[in-house]
Biopython code that builds the backbone (N, CA, C, O; Angstrom):
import numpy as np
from Bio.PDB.StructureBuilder import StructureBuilder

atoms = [
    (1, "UNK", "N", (-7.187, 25.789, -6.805)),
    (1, "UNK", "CA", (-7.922, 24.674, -6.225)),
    (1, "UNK", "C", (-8.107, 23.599, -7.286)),
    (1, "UNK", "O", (-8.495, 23.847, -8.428)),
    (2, "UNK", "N", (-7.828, 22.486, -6.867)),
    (2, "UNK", "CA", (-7.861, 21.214, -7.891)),
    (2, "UNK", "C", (-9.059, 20.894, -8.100)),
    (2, "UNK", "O", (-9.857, 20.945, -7.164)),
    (3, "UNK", "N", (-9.474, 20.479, -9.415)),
    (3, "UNK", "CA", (-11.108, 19.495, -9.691)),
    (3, "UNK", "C", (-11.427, 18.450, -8.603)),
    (3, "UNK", "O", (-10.668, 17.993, -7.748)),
    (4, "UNK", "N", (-12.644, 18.197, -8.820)),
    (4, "UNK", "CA", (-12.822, 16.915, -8.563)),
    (4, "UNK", "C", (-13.480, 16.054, -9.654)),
    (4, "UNK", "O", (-14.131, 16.691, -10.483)),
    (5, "UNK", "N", (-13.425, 14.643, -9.811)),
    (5, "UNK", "CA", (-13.500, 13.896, -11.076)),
    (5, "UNK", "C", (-14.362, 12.939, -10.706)),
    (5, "UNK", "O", (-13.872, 12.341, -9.748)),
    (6, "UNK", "N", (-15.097, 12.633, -10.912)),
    (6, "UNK", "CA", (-16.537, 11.171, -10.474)),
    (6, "UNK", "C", (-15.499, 9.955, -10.926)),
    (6, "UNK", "O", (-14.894, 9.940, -11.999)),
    (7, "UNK", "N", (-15.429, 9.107, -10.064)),
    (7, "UNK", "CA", (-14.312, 7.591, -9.816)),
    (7, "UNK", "C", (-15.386, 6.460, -9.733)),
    (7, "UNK", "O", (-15.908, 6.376, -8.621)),
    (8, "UNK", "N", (-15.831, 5.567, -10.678)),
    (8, "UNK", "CA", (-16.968, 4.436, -10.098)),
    (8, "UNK", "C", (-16.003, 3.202, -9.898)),
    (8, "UNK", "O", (-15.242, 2.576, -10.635)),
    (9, "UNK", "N", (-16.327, 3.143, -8.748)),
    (9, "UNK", "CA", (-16.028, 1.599, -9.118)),
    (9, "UNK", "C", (-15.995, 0.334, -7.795)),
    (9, "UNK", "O", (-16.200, 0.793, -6.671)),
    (10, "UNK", "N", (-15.774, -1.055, -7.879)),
    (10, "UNK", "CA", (-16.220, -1.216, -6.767)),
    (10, "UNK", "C", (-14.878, -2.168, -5.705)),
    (10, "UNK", "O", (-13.854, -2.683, -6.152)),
    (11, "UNK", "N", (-15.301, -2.148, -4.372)),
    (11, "UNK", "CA", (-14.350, -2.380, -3.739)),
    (11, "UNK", "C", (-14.787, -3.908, -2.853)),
    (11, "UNK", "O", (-15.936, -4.305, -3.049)),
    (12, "UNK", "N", (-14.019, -4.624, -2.039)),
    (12, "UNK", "CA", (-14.628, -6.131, -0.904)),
    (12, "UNK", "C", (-15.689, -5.038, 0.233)),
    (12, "UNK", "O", (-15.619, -4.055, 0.971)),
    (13, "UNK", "N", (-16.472, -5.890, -0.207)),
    (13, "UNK", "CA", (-17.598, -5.378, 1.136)),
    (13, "UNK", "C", (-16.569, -5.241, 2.349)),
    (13, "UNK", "O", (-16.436, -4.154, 2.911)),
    (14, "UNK", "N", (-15.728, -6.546, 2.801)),
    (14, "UNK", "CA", (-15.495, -6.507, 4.349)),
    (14, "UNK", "C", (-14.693, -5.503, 4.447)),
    (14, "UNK", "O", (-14.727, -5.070, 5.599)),
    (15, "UNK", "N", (-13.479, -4.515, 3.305)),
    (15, "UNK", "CA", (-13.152, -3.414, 3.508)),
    (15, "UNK", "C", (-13.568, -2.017, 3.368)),
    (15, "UNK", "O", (-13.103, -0.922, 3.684)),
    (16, "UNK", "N", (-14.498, -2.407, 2.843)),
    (16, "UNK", "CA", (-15.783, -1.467, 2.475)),
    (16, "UNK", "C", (-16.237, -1.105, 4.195)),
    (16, "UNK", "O", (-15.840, -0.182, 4.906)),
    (17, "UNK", "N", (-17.010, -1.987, 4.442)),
    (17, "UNK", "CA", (-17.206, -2.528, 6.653)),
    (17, "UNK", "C", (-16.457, -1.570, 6.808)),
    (17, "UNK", "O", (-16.926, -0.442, 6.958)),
    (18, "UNK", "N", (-14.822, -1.858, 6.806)),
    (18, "UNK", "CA", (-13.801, -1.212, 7.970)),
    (18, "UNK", "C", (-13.961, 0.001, 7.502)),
    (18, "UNK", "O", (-14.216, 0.921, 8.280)),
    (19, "UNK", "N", (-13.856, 0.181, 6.331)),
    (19, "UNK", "CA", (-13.622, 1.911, 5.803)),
    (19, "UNK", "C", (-14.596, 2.742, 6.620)),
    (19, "UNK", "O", (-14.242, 3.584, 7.445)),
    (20, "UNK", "N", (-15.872, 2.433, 6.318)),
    (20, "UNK", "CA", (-17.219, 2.840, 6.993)),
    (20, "UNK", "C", (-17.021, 3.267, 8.576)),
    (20, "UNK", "O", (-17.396, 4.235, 9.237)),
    (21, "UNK", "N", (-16.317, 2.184, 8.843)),
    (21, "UNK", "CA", (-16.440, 1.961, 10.751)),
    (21, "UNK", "C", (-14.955, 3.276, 10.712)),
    (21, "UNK", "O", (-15.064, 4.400, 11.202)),
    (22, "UNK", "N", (-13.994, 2.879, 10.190)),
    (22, "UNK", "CA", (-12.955, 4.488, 10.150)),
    (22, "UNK", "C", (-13.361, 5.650, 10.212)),
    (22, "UNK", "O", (-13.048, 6.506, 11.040)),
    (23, "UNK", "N", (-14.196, 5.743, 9.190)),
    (23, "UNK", "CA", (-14.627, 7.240, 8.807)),
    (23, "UNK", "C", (-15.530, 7.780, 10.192)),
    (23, "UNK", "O", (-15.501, 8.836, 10.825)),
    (24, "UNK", "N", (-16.288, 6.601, 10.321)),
    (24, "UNK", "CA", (-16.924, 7.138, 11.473)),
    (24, "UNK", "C", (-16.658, 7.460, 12.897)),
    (24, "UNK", "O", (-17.324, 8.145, 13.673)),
    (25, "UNK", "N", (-15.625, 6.869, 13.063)),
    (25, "UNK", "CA", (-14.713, 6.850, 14.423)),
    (25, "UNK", "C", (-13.784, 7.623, 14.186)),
    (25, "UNK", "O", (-13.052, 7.659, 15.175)),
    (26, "UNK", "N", (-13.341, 8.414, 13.203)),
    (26, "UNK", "CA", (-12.452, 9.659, 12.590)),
    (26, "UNK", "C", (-13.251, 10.778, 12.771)),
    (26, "UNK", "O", (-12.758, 11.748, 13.346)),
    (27, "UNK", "N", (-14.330, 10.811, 12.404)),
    (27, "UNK", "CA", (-15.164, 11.795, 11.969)),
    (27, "UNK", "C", (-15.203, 12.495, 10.641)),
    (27, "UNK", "O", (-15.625, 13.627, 10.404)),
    (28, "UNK", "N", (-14.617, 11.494, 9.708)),
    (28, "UNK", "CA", (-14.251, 12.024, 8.437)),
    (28, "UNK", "C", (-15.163, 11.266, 7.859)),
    (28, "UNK", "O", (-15.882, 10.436, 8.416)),
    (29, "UNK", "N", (-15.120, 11.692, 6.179)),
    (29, "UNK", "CA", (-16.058, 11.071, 5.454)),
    (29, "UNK", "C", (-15.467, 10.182, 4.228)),
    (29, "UNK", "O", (-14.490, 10.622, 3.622)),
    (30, "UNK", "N", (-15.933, 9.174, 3.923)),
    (30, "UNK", "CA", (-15.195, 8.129, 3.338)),
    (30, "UNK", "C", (-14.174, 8.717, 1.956)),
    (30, "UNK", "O", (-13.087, 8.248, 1.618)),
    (31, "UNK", "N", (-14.928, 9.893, 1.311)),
    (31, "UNK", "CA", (-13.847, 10.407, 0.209)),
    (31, "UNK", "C", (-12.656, 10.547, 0.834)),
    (31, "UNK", "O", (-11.554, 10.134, 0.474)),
    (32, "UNK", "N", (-13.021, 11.284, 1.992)),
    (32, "UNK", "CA", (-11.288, 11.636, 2.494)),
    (32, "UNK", "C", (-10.401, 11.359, 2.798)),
    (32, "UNK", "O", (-9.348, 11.997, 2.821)),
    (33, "UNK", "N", (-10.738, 9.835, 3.253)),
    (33, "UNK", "CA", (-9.936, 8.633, 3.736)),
    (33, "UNK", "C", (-10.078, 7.757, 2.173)),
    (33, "UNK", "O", (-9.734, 6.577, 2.229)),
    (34, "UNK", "N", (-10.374, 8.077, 1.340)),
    (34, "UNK", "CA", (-10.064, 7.476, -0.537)),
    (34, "UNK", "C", (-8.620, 8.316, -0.658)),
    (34, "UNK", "O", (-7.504, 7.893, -0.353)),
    (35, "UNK", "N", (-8.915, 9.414, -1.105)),
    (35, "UNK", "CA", (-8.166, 10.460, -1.171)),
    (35, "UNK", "C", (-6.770, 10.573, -0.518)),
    (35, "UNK", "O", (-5.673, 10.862, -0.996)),
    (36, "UNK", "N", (-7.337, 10.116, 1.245)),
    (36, "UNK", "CA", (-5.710, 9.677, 1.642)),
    (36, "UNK", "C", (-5.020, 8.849, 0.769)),
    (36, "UNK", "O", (-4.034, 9.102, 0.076)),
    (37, "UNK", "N", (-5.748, 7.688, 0.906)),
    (37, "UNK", "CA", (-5.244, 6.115, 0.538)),
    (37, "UNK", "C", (-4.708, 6.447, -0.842)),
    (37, "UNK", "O", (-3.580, 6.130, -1.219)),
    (38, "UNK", "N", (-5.505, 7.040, -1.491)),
    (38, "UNK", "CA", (-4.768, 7.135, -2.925)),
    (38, "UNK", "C", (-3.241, 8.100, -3.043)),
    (38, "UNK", "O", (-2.234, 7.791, -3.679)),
    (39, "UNK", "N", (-3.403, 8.964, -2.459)),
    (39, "UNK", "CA", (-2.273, 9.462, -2.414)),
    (39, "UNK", "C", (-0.807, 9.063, -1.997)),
    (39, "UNK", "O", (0.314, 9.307, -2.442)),
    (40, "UNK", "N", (-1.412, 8.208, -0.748)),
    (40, "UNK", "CA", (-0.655, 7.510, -0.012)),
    (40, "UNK", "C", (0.310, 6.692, -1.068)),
    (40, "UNK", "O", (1.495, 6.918, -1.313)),
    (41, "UNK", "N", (-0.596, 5.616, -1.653)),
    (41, "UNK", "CA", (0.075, 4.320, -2.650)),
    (41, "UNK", "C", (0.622, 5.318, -3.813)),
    (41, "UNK", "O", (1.534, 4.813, -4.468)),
    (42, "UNK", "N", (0.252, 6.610, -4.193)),
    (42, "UNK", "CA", (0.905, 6.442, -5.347)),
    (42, "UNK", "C", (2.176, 7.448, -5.208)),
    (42, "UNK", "O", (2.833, 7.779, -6.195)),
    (43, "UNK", "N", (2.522, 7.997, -3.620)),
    (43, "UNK", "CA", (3.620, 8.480, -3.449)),
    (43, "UNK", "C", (4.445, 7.373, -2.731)),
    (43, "UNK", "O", (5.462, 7.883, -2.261)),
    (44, "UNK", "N", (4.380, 6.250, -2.519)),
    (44, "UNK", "CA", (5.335, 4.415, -1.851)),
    (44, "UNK", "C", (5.674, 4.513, -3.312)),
    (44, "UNK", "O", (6.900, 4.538, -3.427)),
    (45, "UNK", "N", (5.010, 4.584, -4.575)),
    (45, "UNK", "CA", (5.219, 3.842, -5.501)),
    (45, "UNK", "C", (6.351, 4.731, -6.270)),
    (45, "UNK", "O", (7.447, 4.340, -6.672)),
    (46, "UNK", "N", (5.940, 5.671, -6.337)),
    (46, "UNK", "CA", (7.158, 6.759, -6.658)),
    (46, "UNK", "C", (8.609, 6.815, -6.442)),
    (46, "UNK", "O", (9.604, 6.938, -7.156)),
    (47, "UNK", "N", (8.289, 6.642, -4.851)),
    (47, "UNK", "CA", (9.399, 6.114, -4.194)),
    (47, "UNK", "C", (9.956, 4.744, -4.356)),
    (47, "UNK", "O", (10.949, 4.481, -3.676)),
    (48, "UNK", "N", (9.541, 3.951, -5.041)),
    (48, "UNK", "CA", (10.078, 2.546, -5.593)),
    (48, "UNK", "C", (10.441, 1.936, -4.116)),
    (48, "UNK", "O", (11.509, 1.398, -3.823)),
    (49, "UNK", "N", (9.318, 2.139, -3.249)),
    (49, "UNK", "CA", (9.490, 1.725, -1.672)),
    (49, "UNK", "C", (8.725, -0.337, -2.509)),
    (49, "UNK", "O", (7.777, -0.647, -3.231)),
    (50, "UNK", "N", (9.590, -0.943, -1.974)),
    (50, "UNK", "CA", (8.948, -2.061, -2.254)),
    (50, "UNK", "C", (7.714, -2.122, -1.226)),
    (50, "UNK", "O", (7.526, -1.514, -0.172)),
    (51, "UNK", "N", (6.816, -3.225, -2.020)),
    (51, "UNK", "CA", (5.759, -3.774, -1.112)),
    (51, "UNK", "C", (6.294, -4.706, -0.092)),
    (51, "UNK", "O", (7.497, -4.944, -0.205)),
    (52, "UNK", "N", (5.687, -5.264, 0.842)),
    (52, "UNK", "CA", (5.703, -5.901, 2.196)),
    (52, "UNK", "C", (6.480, -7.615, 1.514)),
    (52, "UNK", "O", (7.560, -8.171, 1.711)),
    (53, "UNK", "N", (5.195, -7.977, 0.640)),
    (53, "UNK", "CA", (5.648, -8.856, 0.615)),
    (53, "UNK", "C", (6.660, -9.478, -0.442)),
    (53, "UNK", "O", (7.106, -10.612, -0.615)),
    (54, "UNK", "N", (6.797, -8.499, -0.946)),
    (54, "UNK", "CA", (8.404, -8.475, -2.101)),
    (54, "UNK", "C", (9.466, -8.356, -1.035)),
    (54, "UNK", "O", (10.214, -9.322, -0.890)),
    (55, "UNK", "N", (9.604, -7.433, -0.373)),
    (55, "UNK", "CA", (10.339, -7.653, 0.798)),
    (55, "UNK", "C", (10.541, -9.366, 1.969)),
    (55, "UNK", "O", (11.467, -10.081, 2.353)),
    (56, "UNK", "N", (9.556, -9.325, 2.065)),
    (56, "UNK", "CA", (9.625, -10.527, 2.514)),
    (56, "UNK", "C", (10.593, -11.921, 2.210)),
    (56, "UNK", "O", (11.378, -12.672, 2.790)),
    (57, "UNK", "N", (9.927, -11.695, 0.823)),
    (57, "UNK", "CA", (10.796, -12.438, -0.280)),
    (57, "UNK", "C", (12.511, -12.359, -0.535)),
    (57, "UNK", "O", (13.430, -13.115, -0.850)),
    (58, "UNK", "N", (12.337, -11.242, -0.259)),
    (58, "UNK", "CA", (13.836, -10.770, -0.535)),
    (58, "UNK", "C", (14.681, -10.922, 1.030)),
    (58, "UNK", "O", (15.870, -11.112, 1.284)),
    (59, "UNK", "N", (13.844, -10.797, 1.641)),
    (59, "UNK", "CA", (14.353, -11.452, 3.302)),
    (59, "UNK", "C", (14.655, -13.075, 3.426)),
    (59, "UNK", "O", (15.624, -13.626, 3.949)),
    (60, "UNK", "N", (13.837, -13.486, 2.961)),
    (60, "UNK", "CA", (13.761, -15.031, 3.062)),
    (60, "UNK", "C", (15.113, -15.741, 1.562)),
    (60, "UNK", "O", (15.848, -16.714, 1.732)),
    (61, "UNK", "N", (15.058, -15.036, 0.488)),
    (61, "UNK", "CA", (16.281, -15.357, -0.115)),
    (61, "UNK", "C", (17.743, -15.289, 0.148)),
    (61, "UNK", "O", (18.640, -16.102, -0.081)),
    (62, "UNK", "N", (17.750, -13.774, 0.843)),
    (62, "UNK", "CA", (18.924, -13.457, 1.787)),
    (62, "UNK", "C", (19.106, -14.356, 2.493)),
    (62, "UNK", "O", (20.260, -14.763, 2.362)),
    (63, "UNK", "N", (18.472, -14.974, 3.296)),
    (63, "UNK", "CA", (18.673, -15.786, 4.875)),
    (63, "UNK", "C", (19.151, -16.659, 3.942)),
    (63, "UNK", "O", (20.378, -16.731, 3.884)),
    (64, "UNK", "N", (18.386, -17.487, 3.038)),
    (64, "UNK", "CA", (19.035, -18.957, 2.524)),
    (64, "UNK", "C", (19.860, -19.008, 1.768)),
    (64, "UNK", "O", (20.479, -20.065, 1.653)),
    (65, "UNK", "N", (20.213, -17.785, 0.890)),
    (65, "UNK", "CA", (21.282, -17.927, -0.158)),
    (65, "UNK", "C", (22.434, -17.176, 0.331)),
    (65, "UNK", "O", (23.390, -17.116, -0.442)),
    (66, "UNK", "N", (22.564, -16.409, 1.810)),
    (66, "UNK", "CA", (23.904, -15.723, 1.894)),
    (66, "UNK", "C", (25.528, -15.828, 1.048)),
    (66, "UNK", "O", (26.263, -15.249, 0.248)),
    (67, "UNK", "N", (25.394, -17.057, 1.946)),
    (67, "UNK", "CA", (26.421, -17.699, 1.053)),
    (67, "UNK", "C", (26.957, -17.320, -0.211)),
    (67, "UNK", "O", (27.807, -16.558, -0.673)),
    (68, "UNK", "N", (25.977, -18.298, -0.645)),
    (68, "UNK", "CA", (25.955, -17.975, -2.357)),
    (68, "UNK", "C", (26.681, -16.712, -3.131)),
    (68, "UNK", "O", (27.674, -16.721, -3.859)),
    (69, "UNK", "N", (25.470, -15.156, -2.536)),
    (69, "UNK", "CA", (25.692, -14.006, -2.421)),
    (69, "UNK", "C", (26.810, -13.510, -2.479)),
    (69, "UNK", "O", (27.405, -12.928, -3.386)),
    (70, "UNK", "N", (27.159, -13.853, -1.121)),
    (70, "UNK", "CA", (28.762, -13.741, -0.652)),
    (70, "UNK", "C", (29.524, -14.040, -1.828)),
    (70, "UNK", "O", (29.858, -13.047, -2.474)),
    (71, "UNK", "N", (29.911, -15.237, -2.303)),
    (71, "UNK", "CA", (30.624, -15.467, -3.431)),
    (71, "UNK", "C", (30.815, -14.919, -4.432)),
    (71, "UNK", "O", (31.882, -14.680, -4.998)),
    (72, "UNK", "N", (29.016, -14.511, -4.923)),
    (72, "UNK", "CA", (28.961, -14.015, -6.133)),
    (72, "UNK", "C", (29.373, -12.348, -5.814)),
    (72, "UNK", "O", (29.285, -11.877, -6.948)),
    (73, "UNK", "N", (29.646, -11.565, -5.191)),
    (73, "UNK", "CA", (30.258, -10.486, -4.645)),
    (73, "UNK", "C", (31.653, -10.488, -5.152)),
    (73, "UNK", "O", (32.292, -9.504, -5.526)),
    (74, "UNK", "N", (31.894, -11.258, -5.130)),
    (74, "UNK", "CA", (33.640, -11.483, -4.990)),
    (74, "UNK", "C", (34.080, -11.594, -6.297)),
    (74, "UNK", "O", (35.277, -11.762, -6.534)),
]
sb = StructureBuilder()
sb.init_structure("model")
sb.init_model(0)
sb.init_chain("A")
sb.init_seg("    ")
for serial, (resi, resn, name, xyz) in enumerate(atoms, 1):
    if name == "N":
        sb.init_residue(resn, " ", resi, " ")
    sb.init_atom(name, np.array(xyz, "f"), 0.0, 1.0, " ", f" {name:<3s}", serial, name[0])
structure = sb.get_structure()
């Protein structure tokens, strides 16, 4: 069975709000939905899954530079 470790620190009230209103409409308690979340981001990150809006970025360069791309391929 793993430790547990005391974490301080602080977060935006208004997601602070939603977390609260989750847990309670889950029936879970806010560590556990931390605990998800943390696990969550640091197995995307592992995975070198880009973020949303790096993606984005990389969508919106594609569209305008195809071309370009294309060439430099060749």
């Amino acid at each position: 069975m793993s430790t547990r470790r005391r974490l301080a620190t602080q977060v935006d009230s208004a997601l602070l709000d939603e977390l609260r209103t989750l847990a309670r409409d889950e029936g879970r308690q806010i560590q556990a939905l931390v605990d998800e979340a943390i696990a969550a981001l640091l197995e995307q990150r592992r995975q070198g899954t880009a973020r949303p809006h790096v993606m984005a970025a990389y969508q919106r360069s594609h569209t305008r530079f195809a071309a370009l791309y294309e060439k430099l391929a060749k």
